[in-house]
C-alpha positions as CSV (number, residue, x, y, z in Angstrom):
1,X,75.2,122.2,146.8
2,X,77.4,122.6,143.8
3,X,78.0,119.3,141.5
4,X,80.2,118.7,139.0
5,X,79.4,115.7,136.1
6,X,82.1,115.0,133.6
7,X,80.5,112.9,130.5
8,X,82.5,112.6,126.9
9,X,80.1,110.9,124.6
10,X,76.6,110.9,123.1
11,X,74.9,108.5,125.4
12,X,76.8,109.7,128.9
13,X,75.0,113.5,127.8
14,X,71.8,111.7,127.1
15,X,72.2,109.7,130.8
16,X,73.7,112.7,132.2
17,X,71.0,115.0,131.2
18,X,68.8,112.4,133.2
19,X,70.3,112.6,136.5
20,X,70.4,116.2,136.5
21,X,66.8,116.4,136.5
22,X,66.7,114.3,139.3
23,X,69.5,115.4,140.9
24,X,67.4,118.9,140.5
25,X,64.2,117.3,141.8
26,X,65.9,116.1,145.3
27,X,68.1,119.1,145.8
28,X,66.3,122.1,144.6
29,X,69.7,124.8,145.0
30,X,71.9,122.0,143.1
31,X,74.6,124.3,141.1
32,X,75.6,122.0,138.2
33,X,78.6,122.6,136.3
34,X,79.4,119.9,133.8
35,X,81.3,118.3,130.7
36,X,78.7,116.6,128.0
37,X,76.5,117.8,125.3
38,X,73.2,119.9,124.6
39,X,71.1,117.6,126.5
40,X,72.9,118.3,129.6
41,X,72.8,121.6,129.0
42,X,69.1,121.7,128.2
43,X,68.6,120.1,131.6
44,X,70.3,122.7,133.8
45,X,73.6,122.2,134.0
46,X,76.5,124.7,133.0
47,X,78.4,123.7,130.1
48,X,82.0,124.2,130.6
49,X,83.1,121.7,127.3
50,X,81.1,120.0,124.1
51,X,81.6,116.1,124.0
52,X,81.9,116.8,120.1
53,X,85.4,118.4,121.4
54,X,86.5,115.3,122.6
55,X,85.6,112.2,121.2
56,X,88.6,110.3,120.1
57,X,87.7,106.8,119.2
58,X,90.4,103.7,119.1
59,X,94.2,103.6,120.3
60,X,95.6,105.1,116.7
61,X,92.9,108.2,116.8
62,X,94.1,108.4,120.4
63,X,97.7,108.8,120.1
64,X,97.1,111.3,117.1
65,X,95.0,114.1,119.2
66,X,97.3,113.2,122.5
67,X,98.0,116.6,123.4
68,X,94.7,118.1,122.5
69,X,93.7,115.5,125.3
70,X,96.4,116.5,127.7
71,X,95.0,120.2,127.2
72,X,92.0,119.3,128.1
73,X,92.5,117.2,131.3
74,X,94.6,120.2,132.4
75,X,91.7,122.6,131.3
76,X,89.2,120.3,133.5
77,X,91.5,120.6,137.1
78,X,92.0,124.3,136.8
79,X,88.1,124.7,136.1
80,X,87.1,122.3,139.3
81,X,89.5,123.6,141.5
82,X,88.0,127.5,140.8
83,X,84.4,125.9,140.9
84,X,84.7,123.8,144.4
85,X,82.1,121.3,144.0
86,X,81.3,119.5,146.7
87,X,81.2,116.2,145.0
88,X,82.4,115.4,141.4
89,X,80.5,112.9,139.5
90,X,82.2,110.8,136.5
91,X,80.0,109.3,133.6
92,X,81.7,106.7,132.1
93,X,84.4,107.8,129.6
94,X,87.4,106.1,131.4
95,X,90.3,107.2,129.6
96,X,89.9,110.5,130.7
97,X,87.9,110.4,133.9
98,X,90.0,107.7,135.8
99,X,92.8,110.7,135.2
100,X,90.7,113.4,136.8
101,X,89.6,111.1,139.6
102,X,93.1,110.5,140.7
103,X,93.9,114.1,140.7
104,X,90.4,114.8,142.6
105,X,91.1,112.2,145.4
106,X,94.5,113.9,146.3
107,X,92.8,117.2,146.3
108,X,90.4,116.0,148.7
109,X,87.0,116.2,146.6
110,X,84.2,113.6,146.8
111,X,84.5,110.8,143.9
112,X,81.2,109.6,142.4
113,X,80.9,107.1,139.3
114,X,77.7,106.6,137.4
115,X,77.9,104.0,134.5
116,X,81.2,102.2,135.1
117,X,84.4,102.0,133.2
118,X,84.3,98.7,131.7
119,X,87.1,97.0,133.3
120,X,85.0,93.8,133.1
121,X,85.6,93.7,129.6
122,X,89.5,95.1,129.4
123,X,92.4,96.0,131.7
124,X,90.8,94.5,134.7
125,X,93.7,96.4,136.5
126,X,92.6,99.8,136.8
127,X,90.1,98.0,139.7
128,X,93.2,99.7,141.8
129,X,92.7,102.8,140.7
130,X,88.8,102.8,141.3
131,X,89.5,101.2,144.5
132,X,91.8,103.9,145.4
133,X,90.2,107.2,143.5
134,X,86.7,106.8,143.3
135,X,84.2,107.2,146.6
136,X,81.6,105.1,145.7
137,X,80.4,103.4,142.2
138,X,76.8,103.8,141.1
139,X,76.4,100.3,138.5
140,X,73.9,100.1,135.6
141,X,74.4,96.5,134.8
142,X,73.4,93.5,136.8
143,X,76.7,91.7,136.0
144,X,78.9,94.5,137.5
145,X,77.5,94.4,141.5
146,X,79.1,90.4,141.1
147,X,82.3,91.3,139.6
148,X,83.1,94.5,141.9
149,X,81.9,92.9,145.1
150,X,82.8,89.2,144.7
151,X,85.7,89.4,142.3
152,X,87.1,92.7,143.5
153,X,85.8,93.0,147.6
154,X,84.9,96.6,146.2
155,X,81.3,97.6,146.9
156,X,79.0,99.3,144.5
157,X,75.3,100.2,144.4
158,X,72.8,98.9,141.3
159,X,70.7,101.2,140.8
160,X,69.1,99.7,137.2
161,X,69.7,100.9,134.0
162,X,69.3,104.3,133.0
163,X,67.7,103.5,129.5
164,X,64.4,102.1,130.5
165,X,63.7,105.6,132.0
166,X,64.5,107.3,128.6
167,X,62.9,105.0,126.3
168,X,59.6,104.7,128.7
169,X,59.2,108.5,129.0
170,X,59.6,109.3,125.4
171,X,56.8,110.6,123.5
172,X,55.6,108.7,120.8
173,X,55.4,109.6,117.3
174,X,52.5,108.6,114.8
175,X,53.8,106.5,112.5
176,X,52.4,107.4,109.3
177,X,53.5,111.1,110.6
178,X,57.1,110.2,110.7
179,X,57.5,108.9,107.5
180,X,55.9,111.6,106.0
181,X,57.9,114.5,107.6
182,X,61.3,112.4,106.7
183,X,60.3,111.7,102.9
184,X,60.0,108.2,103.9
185,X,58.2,105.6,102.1
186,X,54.9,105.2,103.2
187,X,54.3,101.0,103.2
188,X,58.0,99.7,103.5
189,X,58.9,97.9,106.7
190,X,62.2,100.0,107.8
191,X,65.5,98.6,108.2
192,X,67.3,101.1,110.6
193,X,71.0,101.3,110.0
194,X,72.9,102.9,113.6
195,X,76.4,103.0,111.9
196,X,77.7,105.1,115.2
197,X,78.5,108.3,115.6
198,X,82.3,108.9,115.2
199,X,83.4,110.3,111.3
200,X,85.6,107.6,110.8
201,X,83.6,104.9,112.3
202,X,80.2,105.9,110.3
203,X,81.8,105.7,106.9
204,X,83.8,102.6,107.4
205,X,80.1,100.8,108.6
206,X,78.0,103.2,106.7
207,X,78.9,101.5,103.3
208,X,79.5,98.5,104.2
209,X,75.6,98.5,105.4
210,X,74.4,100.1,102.2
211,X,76.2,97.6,100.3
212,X,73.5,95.1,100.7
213,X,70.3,97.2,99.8
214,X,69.9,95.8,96.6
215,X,69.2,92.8,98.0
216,X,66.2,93.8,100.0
217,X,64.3,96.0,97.7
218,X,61.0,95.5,99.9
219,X,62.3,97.8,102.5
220,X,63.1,101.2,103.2
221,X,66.6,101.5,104.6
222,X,66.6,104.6,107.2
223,X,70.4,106.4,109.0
224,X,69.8,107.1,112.1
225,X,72.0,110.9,111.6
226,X,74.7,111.0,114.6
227,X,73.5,114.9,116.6
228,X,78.0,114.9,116.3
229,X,78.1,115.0,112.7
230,X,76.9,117.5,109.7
231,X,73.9,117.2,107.6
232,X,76.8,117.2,104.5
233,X,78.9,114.6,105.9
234,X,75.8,112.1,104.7
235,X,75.1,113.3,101.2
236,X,77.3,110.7,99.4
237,X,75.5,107.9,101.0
238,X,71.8,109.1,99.7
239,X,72.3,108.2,95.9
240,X,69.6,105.7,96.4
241,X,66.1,106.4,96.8
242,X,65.8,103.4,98.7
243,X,68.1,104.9,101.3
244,X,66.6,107.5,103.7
245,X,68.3,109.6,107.0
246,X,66.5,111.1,109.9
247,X,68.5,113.0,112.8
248,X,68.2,113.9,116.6
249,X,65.1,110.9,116.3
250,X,67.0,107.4,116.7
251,X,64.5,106.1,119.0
252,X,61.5,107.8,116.7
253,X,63.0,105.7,114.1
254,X,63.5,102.3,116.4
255,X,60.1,102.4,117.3
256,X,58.9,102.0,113.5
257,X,61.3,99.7,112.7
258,X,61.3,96.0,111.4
259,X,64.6,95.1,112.1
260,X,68.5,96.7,112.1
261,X,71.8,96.7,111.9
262,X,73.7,98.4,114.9
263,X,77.6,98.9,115.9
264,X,78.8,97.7,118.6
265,X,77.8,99.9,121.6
266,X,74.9,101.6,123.6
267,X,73.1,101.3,120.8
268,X,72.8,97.4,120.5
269,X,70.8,97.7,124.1
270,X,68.6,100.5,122.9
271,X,67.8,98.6,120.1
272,X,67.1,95.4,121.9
273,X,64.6,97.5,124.3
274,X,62.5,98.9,121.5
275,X,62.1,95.3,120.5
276,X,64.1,95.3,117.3
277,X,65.5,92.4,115.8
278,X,69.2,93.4,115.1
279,X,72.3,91.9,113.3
280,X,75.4,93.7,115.3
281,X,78.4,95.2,113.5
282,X,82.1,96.3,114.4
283,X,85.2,96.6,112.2
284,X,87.9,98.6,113.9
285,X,91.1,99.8,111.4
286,X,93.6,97.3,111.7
287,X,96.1,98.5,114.3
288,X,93.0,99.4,116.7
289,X,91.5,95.8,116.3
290,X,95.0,93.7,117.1
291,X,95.7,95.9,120.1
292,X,92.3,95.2,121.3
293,X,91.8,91.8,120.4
294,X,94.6,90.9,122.7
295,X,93.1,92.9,125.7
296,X,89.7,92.7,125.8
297,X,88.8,88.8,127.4
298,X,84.7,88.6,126.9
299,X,83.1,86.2,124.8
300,X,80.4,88.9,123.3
301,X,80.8,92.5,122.7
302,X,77.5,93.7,122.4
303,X,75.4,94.4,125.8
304,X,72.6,92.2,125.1
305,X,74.5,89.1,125.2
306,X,76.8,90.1,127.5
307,X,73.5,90.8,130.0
308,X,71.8,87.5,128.9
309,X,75.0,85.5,129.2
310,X,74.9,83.6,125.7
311,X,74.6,84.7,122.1
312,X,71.3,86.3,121.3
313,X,72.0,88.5,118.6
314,X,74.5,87.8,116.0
315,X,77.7,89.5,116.2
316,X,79.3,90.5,112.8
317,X,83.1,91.2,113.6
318,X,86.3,92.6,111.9
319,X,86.5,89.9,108.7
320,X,83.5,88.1,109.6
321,X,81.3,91.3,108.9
322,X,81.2,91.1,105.0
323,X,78.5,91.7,102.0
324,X,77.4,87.6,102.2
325,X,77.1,87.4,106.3
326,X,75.3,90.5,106.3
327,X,72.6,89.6,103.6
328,X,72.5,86.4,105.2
329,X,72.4,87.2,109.1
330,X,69.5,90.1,108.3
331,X,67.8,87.8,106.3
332,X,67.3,85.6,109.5
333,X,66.2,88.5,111.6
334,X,63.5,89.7,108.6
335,X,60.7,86.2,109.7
336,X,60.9,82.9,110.8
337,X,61.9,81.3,114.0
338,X,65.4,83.0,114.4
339,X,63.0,86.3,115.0
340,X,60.7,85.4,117.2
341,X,63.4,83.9,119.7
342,X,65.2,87.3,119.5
343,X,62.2,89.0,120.5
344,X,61.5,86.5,123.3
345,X,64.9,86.9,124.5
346,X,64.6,90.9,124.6
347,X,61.8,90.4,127.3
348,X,64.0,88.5,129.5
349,X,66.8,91.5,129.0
350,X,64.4,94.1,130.4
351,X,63.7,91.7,133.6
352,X,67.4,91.2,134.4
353,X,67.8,95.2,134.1
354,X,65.9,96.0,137.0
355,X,63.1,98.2,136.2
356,X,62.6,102.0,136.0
357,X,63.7,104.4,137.8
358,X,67.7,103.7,137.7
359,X,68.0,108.3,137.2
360,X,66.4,108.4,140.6
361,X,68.1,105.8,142.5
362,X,71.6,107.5,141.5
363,X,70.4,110.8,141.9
364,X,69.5,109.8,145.6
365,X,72.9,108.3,146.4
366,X,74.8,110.9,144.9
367,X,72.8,114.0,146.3
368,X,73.3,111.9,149.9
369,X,76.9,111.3,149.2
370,X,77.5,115.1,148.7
371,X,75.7,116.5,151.7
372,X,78.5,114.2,154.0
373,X,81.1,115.6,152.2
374,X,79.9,119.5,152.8
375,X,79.7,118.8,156.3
């Protein structure tokens, strides 16, 4: 059968890449065309377009590359409709895929969503849309099952979260190993610093993070490289010897560390499942941040305590993320008491997730749902 996944972002390749292989594993002719990175790729699927092509991040940047993004959702119809697929399959990145899905529900196709937009969190409204567009909804969060089915009489499957798959089958790296092949120090306990991946997002929280490693000069400091961005792009933050950079090994690199500092994202929950204590950071340019503020209604905005339902790591936002909370809020996470409840906490995260195998369970549903819809 011939699939076609649309992802736009880092971790949608790395999720996507996942399901392909069990798409692959339960349908043994699958013909995958998709939109997502070299992971994807790597895992069988046809790359039509690089996520690095379109990752546009806040309203501003949005509204500056707005018909680079109209090209591109004209380029994605023209390529499905030649392709055929019997079921199309979005991966989160709403902006763009709640577009396609309205287009694909007139032409008749079979609507699949893995990883759902977060209309929990912001313009609860578009549930219409998804009501209307999308075939069925594949959720990765326990929350979301409550809030589609209760709040929104629209029923969706959890299948788990696709991140305790990826973090359990990773191989592991020798520690002493890894510092050595990164020029790392060999003794210091690592801070990692996940500043994102966007240009203009990394060197907004990129020196802001660095500002404070004076303070701490009995650890290493270690960038976790975005795959988006050049080697070059991180030169001017190297000046200190304190300061190190690895790229394409993240989780290598969370799996050695003593602590971090994390935007806002993904990345907060893969922190929390390596069992990291973390301080979580977001400043958005000013225009982006308003517009926001007055739109999104949660009381968090990272995934761990939106999962666990109260504040478990400390959140660091717009003015409040400055040189004197972020010495003191990473002090806390370094010993002591304020530690040792975060990492208590992180094992109750992993419960409420639902296990392994979240790839599989998807991959099931969706290879089902696209043998009704070739019939």
């Amino acid at each position: 059968m011939k699939y076609y996944i649309i992802a736009g972002e880092a971790s949608g390749d790395l999720h996507g890449s996942n399901l392909i292989k069990a798409i692959k594993t339960k349908d043994s002719e699958a013909n995958i065309r998709c939109w997502g990175g070299d992971l994807m790729q790597m895992a069988g699927g046809t790359l039509v377009k690089h996520y690095k092509e379109m990752a546009f991040m806040g309203f501003f940047e949005v509204v500056a590359n707005i018909n680079q993004i109209f090209k591109n959702i004209a380029f994605c119809k023209k390529d499905i409709t030649h392709f055929n697929p019997d079921i199309i399959l979005f991966i989160d990145y709403s902006g763009f895929n709640l577009r396609i899905a309205s287009w694909a529900k007139e032409q008749a196709f079979q609507t699949n969503y893995y990883i759902s937009p977060q209309i929990w969190a912001s313009r609860e409204g578009r549930i219409s849309k998804i009501k209307r567009d999308i075939d069925a909804m594949h959720v990765i969060l326990p929350f979301e099952k409550d809030f589609y089915e209760k709040k929104h009489n629209f029923p969706v499957n959890f299948v788990g979260h696709p991140l305790i798959d990826a973090i359990g089958e990773l191989p592991r790296t020798a520690e002493n190993k890894f510092r050595e092949q990164n020029q790392l120090d060999s003794e210091k306990p690592i801070i990692a610093l996940l500043p994102g991946s966007r240009k203009q997002e990394v060197q907004k929280m990129l020196t802001l993070m660095l500002s404070i490693t004076e303070s701490f000069p009995n650890y290493q400091f270690v960038i976790a490289g975005a795959p988006s961005l050049e080697h070059d792009f991180y030169q001017p933050f190297l000046k200190s010897s304190q300061v190190g950079i690895v790229f394409n090994k993240t989780y290598d690199l969370l799996s050695i560390s003593h602590a971090a500092l994390v935007t806002s994202g993904t990345a907060t929950l893969e922190t929390a499942l390596f069992k990291v204590p973390q301080v979580v950071c977001y400043k958005a340019n000013w225009i982006s941040y308003q517009i926001a503020k007055r739109i999104i209604t949660l009381k968090f905005i990272s995934l761990v305590n939106l999962i666990m339902d109260k504040e478990v790591v400390k959140e660091l936002i717009q003015s409040d993320l400055n040189i004197a909370n972020l010495k003191k809020e990473l002090s806390k996470i370094l010993e002591g008491p304020y530690r040792e409840n975060q990492l208590k906490a992180y094992t109750t995260l992993e419960k409420k997730l639902g296990g392994k195998g979240a790839s599989a369970k998807a991959a099931a549903l969706i290879v089902e749902n696209a043998q009704k819809a070739s019939h």
